[in-house]
C-alpha positions in Angstrom: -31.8 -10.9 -9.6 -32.6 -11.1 -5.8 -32.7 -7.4 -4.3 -30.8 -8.2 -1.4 -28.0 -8.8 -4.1 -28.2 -5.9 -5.8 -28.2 -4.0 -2.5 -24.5 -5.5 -1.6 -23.5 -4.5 -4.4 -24.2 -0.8 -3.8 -22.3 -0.9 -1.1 -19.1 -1.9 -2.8 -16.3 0.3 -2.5 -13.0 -0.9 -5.1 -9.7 -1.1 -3.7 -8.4 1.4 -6.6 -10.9 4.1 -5.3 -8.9 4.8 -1.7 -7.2 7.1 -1.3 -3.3 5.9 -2.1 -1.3 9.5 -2.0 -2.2 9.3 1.8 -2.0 6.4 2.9 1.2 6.3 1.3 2.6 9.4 3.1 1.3 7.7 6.1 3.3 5.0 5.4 5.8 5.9 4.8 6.1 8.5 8.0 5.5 5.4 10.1 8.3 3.2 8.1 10.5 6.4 8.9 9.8 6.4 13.0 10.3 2.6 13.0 14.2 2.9 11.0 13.1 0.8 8.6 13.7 3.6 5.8 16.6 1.6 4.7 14.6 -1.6 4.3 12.3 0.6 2.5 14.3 2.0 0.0 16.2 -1.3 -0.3 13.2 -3.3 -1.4 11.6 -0.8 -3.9 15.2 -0.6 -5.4 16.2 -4.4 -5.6 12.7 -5.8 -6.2 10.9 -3.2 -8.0 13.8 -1.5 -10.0 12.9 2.0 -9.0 13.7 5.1 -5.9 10.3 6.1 -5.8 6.9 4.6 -5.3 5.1 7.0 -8.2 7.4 5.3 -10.6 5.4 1.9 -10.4 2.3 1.1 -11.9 -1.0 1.3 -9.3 -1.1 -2.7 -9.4 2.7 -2.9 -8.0 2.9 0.5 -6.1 -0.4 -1.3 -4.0 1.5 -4.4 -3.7 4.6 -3.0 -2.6 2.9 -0.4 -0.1 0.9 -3.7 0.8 4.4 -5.3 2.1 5.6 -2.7 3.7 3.0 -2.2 5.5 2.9 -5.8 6.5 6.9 -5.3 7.2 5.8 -2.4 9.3 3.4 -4.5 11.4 5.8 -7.0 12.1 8.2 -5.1 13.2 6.5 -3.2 15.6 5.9 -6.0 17.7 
């Protein structure tokens, strides 16, 4: 293998390795500000069966933080 490969891939951080706990109480504090708690709690209930993030496995708790943060960003516009 080329070094220059080898060296990218040092540099590789995974998606599963950040920090979710925060960015999910940050999230969720901004969802709060913007009144979209009921769209919050709406979504987790009728689309992931559940009333609390935890309660999902990472792969779906990621996805769903994923659309409400994309919820979040639009909006805020």
């Amino acid at each position: 293998m080329h070094y220059e490969y080898l060296k990218r891939l040092e540099t590789y951080v995974p998606e599963h390795v950040r920090p979710a706990a925060t960015e999910r109480l940050d999230l969720k504090a901004a969802i709060d500000a913007a009144n979209l708690t009921e769209m919050w709690d709406m979504i987790l209930t009728l689309d992931y069966g559940v009333s609390d993030p935890e309660q999902l496995s990472p792969e779906k708790r990621d996805e769903f933080l994923n659309v409400m943060s994309l919820l979040l960003q639009a909006f805020d516009k």
